[in-house]
C-alpha positions, 0 to 999 in steps of 0.5 A: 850509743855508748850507753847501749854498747856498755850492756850489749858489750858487757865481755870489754871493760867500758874504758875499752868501750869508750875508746871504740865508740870515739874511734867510730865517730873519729872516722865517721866524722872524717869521711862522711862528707865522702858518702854524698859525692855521686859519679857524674855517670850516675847522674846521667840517668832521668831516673833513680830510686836512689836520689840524695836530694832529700837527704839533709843530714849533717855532712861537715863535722868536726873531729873533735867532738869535745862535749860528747867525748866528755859524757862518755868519759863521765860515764866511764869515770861513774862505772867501776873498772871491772877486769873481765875475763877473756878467756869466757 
């Protein structure tokens, strides 16, 4: 994701790309766990097209995310800080 957004973002420096990309994944780690709660008036329905029993991804995980917030700042550190142009 980071390496995709250094080109698609090439206007931001990419330690400016670094800091968004972490602050993303900060909060979603932070509230993901929100996204599998359901209302028990939702529940109360036979049938759902929207049914989160088959849904197995990840829900608990940790804030940190030591080594991949270490390649993004590899990846920073390799690429040469450009002063871009704001005012393009």
């Amino acid at each position: 994701m980071f390496r995709k957004l250094l080109v698609t973002w090439s206007h931001l420096s990419p330690s400016e790309v670094a800091s968004k990309v972490k602050r993303f994944f900060y909060y979603y780690s932070l509230n993901r766990h929100k996204m599998t709660t359901i209302t028990p008036a939702y529940h109360a329905e036979a049938y759902s097209p929207d049914d989160n029993r088959f849904d197995l991804r990840q829900f608990l995980y940790n804030t940190k995310w030591t080594r991949q917030f270490a390649v993004i700042d590899d990846i920073v550190a390799q690429h040469p800080e450009t002063d871009k142009d704001k005012n393009d």
